[in-house]
LODRENFI-356388 format. One record per residue (C-alpha): y, x, z. Coordinates in steps of 0.2 Angstrom, whole numbers, padded with zeros to 4 digits, always signed. Example, Ala and Ser with C-alpha at 12.3 -4.5 7.8 and 13.67 -1.06 7.14 Angstrom:
-0022+0062+0039 -0005+0068+0036 
END
This chain:
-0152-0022+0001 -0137-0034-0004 -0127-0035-0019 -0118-0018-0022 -0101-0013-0030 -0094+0002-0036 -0083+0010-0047 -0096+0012-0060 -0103-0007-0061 -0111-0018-0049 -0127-0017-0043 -0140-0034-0040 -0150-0033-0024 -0166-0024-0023 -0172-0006-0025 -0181+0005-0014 -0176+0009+0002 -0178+0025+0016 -0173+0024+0033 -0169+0041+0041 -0169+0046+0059 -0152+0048+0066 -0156+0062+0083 -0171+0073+0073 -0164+0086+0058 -0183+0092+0058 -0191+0075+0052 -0178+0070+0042 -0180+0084+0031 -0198+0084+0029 -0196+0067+0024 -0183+0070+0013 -0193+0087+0005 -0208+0074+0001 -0200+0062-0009 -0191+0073-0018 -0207+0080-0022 -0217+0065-0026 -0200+0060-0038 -0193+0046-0027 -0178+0050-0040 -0181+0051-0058 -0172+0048-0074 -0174+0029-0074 -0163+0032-0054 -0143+0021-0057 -0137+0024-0041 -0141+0033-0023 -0132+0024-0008 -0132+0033+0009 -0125+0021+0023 -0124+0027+0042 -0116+0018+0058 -0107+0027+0069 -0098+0022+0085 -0084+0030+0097 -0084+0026+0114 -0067+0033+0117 -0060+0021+0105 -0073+0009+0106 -0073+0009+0086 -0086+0009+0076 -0085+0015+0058 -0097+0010+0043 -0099+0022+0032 -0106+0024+0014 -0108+0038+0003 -0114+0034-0017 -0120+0044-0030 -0120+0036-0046 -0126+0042-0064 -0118+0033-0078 -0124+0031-0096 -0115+0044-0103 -0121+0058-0091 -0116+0067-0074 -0116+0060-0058 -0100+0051-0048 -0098+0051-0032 -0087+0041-0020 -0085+0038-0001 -0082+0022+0010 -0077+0021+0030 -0074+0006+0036 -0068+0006+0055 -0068-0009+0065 -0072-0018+0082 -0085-0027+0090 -0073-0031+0107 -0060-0037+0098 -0049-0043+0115 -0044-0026+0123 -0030-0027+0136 -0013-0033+0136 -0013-0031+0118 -0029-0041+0114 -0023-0056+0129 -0007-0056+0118 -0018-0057+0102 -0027-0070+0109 -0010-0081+0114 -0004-0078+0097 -0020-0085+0088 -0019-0099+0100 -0003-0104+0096 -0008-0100+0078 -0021-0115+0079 -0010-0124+0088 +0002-0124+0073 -0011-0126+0059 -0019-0144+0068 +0002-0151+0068 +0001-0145+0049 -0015-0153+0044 -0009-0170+0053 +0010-0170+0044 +0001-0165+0029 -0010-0182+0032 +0003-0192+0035 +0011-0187+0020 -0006-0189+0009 -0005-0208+0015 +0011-0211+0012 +0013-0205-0006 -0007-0206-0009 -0011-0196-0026 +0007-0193-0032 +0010-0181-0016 -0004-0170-0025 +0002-0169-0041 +0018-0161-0034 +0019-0142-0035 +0025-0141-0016 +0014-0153-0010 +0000-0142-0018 +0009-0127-0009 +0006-0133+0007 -0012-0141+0005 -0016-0122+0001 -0009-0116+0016 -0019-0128+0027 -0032-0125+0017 -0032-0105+0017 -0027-0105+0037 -0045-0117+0040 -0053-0104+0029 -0046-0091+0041 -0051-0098+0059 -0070-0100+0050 -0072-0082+0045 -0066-0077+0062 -0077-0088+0070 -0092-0081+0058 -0087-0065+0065 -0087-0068+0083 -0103-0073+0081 -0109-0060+0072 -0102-0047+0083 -0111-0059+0097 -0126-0053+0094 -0123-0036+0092 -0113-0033+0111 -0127-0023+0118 -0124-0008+0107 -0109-0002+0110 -0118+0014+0119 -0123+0030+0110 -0143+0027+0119 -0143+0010+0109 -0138+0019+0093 -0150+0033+0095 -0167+0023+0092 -0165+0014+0075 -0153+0011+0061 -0140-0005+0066 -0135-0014+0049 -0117-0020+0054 -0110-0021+0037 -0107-0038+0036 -0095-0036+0049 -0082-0027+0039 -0084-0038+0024 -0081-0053+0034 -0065-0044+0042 -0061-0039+0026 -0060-0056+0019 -0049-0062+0035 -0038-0048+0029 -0038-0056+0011 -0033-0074+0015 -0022-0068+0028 -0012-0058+0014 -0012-0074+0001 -0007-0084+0016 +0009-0074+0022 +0015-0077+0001 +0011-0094+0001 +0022-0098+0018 +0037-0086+0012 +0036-0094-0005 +0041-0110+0003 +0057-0104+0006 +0064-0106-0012 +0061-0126-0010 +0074-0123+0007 +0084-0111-0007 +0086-0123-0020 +0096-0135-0010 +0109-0123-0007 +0124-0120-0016 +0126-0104-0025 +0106-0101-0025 +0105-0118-0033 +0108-0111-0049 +0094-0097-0049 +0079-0109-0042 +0086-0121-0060 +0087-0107-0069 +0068-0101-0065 +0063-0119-0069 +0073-0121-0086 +0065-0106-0093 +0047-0111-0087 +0044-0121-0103 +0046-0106-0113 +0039-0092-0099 +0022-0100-0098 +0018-0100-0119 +0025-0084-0119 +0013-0079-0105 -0002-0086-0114 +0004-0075-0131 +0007-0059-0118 -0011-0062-0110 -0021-0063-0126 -0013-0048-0134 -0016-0038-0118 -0034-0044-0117 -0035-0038-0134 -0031-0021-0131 -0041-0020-0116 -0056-0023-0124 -0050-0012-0140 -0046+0003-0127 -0065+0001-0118 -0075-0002-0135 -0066+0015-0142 -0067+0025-0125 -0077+0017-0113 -0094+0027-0112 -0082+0044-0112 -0065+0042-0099 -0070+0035-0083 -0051+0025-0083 -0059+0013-0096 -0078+0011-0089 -0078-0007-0091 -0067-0020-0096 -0058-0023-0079 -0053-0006-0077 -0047-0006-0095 -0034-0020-0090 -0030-0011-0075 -0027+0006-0085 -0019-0001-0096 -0005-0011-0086 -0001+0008-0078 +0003+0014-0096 +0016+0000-0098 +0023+0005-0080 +0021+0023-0085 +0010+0026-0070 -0003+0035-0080 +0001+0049-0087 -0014+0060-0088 -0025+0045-0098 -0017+0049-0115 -0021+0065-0116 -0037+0062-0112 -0040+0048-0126 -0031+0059-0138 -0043+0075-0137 -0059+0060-0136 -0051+0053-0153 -0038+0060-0160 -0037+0050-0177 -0037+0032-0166 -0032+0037-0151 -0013+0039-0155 -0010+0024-0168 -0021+0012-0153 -0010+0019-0143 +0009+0017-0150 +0004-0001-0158 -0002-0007-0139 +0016+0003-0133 +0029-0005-0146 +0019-0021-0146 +0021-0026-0127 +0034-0016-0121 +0047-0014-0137 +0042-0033-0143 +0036-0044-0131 +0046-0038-0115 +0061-0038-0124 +0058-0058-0127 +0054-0062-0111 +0068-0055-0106 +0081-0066-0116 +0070-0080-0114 +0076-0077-0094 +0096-0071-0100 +0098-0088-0114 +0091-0098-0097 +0103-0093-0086 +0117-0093-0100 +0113-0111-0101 +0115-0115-0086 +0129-0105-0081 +0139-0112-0096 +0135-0128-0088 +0143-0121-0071 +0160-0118-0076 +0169-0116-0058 +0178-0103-0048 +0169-0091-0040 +0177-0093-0023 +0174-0112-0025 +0156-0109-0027 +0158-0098-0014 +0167-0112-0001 +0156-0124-0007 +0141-0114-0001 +0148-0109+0013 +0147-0127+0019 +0133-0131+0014 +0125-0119+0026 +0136-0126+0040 +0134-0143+0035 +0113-0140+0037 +0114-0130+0052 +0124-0145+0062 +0111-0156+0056 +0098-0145+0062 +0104-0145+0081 +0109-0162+0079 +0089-0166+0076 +0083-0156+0091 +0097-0162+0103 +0090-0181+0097 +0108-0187+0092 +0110-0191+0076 +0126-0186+0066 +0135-0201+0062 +0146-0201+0043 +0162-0209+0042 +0159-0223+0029 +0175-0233+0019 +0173-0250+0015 +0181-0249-0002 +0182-0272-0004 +0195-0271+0009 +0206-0261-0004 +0201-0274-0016 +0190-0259-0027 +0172-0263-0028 +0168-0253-0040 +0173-0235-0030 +0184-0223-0030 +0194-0224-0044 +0196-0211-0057 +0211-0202-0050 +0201-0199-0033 +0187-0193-0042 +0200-0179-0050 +0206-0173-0032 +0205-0155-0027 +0190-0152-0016 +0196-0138-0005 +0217-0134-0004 +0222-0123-0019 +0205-0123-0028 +0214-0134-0043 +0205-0149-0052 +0188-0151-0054 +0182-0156-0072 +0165-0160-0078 +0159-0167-0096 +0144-0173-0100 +0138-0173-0118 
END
């Protein structure tokens, strides 16, 4: 058996195991009937797993299905359920021909990231690494390679398992296809980190337009206080994780262990849960509701309220900084869009946009623009421009 885990702990590999037959009722009772009389399950049994495979040849689906019985240290038994469909024939008609162009193109994609990614490794050598966006996109190339291996684990596995897709195949022995939907299940996983990590790229785009400038800055100003706020927030909530399972964890099932406790207790601050209190209360009514209100006041009431004017003195900051018209602001930005998307089409059609430059010696300035051209209006009737610096 592999490594189990449930909602009531995790289980190592091992145990004892009994294979039923899938097309006689009349044999598998008499088996089941004597090991139950021969106490195949006694007091010292943790957990019962029942795992079947079934398949449908309309859909051409299989689904893996597990059915647990556990019996946890303060008494009674838990049950839970798991079905997990999925596919050996992937590539199905026009829809699994356009999947199979779209993966292409996928891979297609991910070996031009991997060689600009190269190019920029050996141009700025270890310094590229030690910027956040360069990070950013090694992760991506990293997580769409982690991506094509999994699938590629699961072709093969289903490889060997294409000669079962009939109910006669099925009927003979037990088929232990599993691993399948773990392995799909873990495509599904760095699939889902990797659609964050692409859209997150967009604020780097962002921040270099005007009138969203101001936000990405503001997200960096208030990191230097955000992130020792965090590691206070963390330990405090650790805390009362740990607080909530030593008091209640061998009698409500929402704090069974110390995971679940985190998990609980972050729905209480969202007021998700609203059930769990009365349960702790009638469990302990002396701690239950001082644990409670102290865990409440201390992170919501407290700590929430400072991270939120660490956030609002951030952007105060900076919009003090940033003392313009709105329509300016607005114009500005407007431009700026512009102004990019000319120089987008101008890189695809191969021309390149050439700038006006003014030779400034002829005037007999070398210095620049003086500081009355410096103090000209921008756009017609936005007014003068003033900055200071401090």
């Amino acid at each position: 058996a592999t490594k189990t885990d449930s909602g009531m702990g995790s289980y190592a590999t091992g145990g004892y195991m009994l294979e039923l037959p899938s097309y006689n009722r009349t044999v598998a009772e008499l088996t089941l009937t004597d090991h139950k009389l021969n106490n195949w399950l006694d007091l010292a049994t943790r957990a019962v797993f029942i795992e079947a495979m079934v398949y449908n040849p309309n859909l051409r689906q299989f689904v893996s299905v597990r059915l647990t019985a556990e019996i946890p240290p303060f008494g009674g038994v838990w049950t839970s359920a798991s079905f997990q469909p999925f596919r050996l024939e992937r590539y199905i008609g026009a829809e699994g021909v356009a999947e199979i162009a779209a993966e292409i193109v996928f891979f297609i994609l991910l070996l031009r990231y991997l060689f600009v990614e190269a190019l920029r490794v050996r141009d700025f050598g270890f310094e590229y690494l030690t910027e956040f966006w360069g990070l950013v996109m090694l992760t991506q190339v990293g997580l769409a390679f982690s991506v094509l291996i999994v699938r590629i684990q699961s072709f093969q596995a289903a490889a060997q398992h294409t000669g079962i897709s009939s109910v006669q195949s099925l009927a003979g022995e037990y088929v232990d296809l599993s691993h399948l939907p773990r392995l799909l299940q873990s495509d599904s996983n760095m699939m889902a980190v990797l659609s964050v990590a692409i859209y997150a790229r967009m604020f780097k785009h962002l921040a270099s337009v005007k009138g969203v400038e101001h936000l990405v800055r503001v997200i960096k100003k208030s990191m230097s206080e955000v992130i020792p706020f965090l590691m206070l927030f963390t330990v405090l909530f650790m805390g009362f994780g740990l607080a909530f399972y030593s008091l209640f964890g061998t009698q409500v099932y929402e704090y069974r262990n110390l995971s679940t406790s985190l998990m609980t207790n972050l729905l209480l601050l969202m007021g998700a849960s609203t059930d769990v209190y009365q349960q702790i209360h009638e469990i302990n009514p002396t701690m239950a509701p001082i644990l409670y209100w102290v865990f409440i006041s201390t992170q919501v009431i407290v700590l929430l309220n400072v991270f939120t004017a660490i956030v609002i003195h951030s952007y105060s900051t900076l919009k003090a900084e940033m003392l313009r018209e709105p329509d300016v602001i607005f114009k500005e930005m407007m431009e700026d869009l512009i102004g990019q998307l000319k120089e987008g089409l101008h890189h695809k059609s191969g021309k390149r946009a050439v700038v006006p430059t003014h030779d400034n010696s002829e005037d007999g300035n070398e210095d620049g623009p003086t500081s009355g051209e410096l103090h000209k209006p921008i756009y017609p009737g936005a007014g003068t421009l003033h900055s200071s610096a401090k």
